[in-house]
BALOKOL-600649 format. One record per residue: residue in one letter; z, y, x of N, C-alpha, C, O in turn. Coordinates in steps of 0.05 Angstrom, whole numbers, plus 5000, padded with zeros to 4 digits. Example, Ala and Ser with C-alpha at 12.3 -4.5 7.8 and 13.67 -1.06 7.14 Angstrom:
REM residues 2
A515648865264515649105246515649345264516949345285 S514249555257514349795273515750015258516150235268 
This chain:
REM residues 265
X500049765017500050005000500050255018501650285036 X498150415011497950675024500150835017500950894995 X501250935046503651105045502151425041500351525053 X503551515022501951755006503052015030504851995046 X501452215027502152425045503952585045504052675022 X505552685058507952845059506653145051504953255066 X507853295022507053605022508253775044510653795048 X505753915061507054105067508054385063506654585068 X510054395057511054745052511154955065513555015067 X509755115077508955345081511655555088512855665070 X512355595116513855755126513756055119511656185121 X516356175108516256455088514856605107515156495129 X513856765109512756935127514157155132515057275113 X514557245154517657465163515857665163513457615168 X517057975155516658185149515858315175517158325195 X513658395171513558555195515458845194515758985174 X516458885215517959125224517159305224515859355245 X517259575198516359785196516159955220518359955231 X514260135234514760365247515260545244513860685229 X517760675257518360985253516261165245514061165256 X516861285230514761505229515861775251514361875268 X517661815248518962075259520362185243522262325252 X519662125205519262275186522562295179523762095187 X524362515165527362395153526762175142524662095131 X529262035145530061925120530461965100531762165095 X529661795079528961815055532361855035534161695041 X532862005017535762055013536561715000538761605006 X534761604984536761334978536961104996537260864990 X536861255025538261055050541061105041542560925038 X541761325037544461365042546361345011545261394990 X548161305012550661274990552661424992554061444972 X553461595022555861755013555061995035552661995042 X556762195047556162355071556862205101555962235124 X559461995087559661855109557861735128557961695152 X556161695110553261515129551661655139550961585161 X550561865129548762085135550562195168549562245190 X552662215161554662245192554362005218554162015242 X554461835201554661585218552161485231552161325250 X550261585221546961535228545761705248544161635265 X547262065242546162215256548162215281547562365299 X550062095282551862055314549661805320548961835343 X548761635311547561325324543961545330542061395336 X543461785328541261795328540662125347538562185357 X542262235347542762485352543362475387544962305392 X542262625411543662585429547362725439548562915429 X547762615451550462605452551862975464554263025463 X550663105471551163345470550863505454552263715455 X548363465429548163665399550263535386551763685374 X550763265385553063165369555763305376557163425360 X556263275401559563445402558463825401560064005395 X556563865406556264175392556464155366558064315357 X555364015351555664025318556963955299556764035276 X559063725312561363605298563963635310566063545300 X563563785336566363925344567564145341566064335336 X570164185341571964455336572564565367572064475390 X573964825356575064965379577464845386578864655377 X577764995405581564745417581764605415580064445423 X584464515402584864245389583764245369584864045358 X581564365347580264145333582664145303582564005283 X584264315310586964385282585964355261586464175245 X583364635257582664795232580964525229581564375210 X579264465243577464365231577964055214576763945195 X580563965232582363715219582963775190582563605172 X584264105185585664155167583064195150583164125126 X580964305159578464355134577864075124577264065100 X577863795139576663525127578963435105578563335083 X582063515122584263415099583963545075584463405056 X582963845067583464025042580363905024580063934999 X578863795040576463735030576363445017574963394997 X577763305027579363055018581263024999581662834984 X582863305002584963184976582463354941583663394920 X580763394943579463474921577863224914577463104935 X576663094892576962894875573563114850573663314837 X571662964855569563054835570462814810571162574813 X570163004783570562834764567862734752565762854749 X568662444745565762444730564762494705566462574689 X562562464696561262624675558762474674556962514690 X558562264651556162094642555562214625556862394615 X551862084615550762214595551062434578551762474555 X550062644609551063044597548363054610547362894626 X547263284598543863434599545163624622546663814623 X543063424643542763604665541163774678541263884700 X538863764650535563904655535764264655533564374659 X538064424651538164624656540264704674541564894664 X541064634694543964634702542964854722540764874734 X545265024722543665234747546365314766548265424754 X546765254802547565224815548765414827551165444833 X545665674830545865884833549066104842551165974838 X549466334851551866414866550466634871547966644870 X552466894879552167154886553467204917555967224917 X552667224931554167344954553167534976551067554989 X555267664975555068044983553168144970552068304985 X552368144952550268254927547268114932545168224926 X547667864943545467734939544867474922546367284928 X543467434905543067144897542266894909539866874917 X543966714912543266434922542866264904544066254883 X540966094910538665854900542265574897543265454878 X543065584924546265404929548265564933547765794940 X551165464928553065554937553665404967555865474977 X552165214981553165105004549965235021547665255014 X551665305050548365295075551265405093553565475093 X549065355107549365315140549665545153547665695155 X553165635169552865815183550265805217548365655224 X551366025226548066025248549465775264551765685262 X547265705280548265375295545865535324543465575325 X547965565342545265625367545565445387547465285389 X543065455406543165325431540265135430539964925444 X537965275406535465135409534965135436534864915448 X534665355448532365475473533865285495532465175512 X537265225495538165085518536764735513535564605529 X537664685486536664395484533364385489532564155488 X531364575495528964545502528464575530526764435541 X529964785543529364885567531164855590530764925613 X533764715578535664615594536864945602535565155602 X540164905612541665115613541665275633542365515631 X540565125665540265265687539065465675540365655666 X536765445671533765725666535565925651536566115662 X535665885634537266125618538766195624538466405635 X540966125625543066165642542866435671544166635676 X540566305686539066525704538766705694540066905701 X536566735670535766905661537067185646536667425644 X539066965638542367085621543267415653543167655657 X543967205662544867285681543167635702543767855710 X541167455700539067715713538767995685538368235687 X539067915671538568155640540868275644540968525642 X542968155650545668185650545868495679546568725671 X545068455706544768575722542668845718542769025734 X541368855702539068995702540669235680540969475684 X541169095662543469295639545169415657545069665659 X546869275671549169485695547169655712548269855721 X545369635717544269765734543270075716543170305724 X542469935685541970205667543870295667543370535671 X546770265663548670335668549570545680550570755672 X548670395715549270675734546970865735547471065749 X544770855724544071155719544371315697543271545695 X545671205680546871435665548471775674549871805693 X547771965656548572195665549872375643550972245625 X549972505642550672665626549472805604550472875582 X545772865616544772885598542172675590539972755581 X542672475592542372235586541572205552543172255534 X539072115547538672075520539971855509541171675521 X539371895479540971555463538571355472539271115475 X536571405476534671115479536171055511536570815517 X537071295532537371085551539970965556540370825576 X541971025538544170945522544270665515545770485522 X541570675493541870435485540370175492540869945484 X538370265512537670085522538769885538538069655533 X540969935564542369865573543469705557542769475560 X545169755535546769555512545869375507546969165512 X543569375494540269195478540768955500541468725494 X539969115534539668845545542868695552543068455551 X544668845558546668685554547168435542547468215552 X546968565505547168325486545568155494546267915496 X542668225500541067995504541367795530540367575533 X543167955551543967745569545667655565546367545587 X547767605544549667525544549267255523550567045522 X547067335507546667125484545266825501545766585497 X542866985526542166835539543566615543542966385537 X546166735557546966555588549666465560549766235567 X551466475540553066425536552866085521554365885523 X549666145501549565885485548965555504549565325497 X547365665537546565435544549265405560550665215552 X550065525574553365555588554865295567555265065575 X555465365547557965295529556564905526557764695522 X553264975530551964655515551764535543551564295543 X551864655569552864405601554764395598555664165600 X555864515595559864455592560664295584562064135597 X559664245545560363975531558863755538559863545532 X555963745553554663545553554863425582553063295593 X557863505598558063375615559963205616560163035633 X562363235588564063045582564162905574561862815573 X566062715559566762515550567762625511569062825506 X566962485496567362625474569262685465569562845446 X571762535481574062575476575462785495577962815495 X573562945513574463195522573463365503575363505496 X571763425493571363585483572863785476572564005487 X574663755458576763925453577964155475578164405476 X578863845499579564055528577664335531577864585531 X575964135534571964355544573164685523574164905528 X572564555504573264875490574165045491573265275490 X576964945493579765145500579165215524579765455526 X577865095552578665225578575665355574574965475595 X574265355560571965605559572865905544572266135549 X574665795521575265965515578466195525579766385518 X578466055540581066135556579366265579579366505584 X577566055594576666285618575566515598577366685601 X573566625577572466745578574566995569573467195559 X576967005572579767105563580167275585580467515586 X580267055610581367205630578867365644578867505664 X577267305630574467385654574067725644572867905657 X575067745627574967995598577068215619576668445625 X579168025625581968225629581168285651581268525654 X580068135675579368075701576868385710576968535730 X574468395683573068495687574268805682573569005696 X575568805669577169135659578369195682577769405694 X579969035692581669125714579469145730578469355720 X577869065749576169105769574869305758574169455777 X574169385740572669635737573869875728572470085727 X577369875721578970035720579870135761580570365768 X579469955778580470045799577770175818577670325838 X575870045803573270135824572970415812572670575830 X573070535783573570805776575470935796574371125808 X578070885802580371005813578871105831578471345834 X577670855847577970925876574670995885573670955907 X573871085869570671255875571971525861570871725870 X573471565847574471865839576472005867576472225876 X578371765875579071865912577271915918577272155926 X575171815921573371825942572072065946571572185967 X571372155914569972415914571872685911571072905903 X573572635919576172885919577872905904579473095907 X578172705878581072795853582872625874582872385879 X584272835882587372775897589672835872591972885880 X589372845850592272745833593872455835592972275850 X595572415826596772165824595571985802595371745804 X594972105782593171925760590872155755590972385764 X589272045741586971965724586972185698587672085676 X586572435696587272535677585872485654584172315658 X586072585621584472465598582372575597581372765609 X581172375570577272495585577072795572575172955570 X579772805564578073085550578673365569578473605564 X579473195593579573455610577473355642578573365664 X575673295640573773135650571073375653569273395670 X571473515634568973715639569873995662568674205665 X572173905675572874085695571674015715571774165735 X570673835716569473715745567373485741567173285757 X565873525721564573365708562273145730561472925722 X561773215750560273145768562772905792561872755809 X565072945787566172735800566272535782565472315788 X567072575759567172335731564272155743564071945755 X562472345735559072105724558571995757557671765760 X558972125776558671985806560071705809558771515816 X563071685803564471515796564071315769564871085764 X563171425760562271215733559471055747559170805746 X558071195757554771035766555670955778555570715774 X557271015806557770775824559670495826559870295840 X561170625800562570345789559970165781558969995796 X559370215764556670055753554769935769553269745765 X555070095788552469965808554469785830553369595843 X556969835833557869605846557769305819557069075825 X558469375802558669145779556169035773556068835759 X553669165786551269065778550868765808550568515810 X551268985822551868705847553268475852553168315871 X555068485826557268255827555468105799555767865794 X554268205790551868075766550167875789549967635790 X548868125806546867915823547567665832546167465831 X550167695841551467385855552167145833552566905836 X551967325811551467075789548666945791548266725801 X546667105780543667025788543766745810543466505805 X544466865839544466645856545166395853544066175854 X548566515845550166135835548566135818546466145831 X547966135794546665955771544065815781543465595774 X542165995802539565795813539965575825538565365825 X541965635837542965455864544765175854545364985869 X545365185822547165025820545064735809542564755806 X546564525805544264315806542864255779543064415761 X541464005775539864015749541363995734543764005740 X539963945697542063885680541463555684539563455697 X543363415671543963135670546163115642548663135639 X543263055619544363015591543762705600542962575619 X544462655571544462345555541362295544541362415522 X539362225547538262275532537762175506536962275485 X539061775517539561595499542061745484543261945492 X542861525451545161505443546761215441547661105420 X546661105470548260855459550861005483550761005507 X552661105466555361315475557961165456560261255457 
């Protein structure tokens, strides 16, 4: 008797593995905020992550903002007409579309161009403003007033956002916190540091040019000798512009950046 043939059954066929597009994800990946958190730490590199989910200092407020955000409870509400619901909000006499968005978040140009460059650049805008500085005079217009300032801010915006993004992206996530406080502590003393040095470089270019008093009299008696004031004012400035330049140097001179680029952290 002919032994009849064995059916064969046909192995399921495995899915091929979609490719990334680049594109977001689609919102019904996700189920709560928790995941949307949890995805963008597994996906995000590890220096925008502690810029964007870290606090200042210890990280207090921002503890205390997740606890106050936690003890609130959305109620629910089935089968209610949601086809006119309007979200809408007024603030400082403007109308908003939401009541939730995003304060400013900086440090594109560092995450593209890395922090040395800017940082330089910070730095060099920074010198060029003190330098407008010391030619100021007395009869000095507001444009050349304000030009000086203009570039200030703009060297300071430079060099502060990529500064603050090597700082965190050289630690450990669990410094972070440290990183903060001792940035925000140096930039404390650097404040008091800079007053005083430019409180004594005044003094002592006003010796220089002949006020032999014991102090510094007020500015409103300054038009007695108005030509020792602005001599002493420019040459403060122009020494402060030189102590700018030696920034320039350190920042070229210091080494590459060295991020994460991966996120297995």
């Amino acid at each position: 008797m002919a032994q009849k043939g064995k059916r064969k059954i046909a192995a399921p066929k495995k899915s091929a593995k979609k490719k990334h597009s680049g594109k977001a994800a689609p919102a019904q990946e996700f189920v709560s905020l928790q995941e949307i958190v949890a995805k963008a730490r597994r996906k995000l590199p590890r220096h925008l992550w502690n810029h964007l989910s870290g606090g200042a200092d210890s990280e207090t407020t921002l503890l205390r903002n997740r606890q106050a955000l936690d003890s609130l409870a959305l109620r629910q509400r089935v089968l209610v007409d949601v086809r006119n619901i309007d979200i809408s909000t007024t603030l400082l006499g403007r109308r908003l579309a939401s009541p939730v968005f995003l304060a400013p978040v900086g440090g594109w140009l560092a995450d593209r161009f890395g922090s040395r460059m800017l940082c330089t650049i910070g730095s060099a805008l920074t010198a060029v403003s003190m330098l407008g500085f010391s030619r100021l005079g007395a009869d000095s217009s507001q444009v050349a007033v304000m030009a000086p300032l203009m570039l200030l801010g703009l060297g300071w915006a430079f060099f502060q956002s990529p500064n603050l993004s090597g700082m965190f992206s050289a630690v450990e996530p669990r410094h972070v916190g440290a990183v903060s406080g001792l940035s925000l502590t140096s930039a404390n003393v650097a404040n008091a540091m800079g007053v005083a040095v430019g409180s004594v470089l005044f003094i002592r270019w006003l010796k220089f040019y002949g006020l032999t008093d014991a102090g510094v009299p007020p500015y409103t008696e300054w038009g007695q000798a108005p030509e020792i004031f602005i001599r002493s004012f420019q040459n403060s400035w122009l020494v402060i512009a030189l102590l700018a330049a030696c920034a320039i140097v350190t920042s070229v001179m210091r080494g590459k950046d060295r991020r994460s680029k991966g996120t297995d952290w």
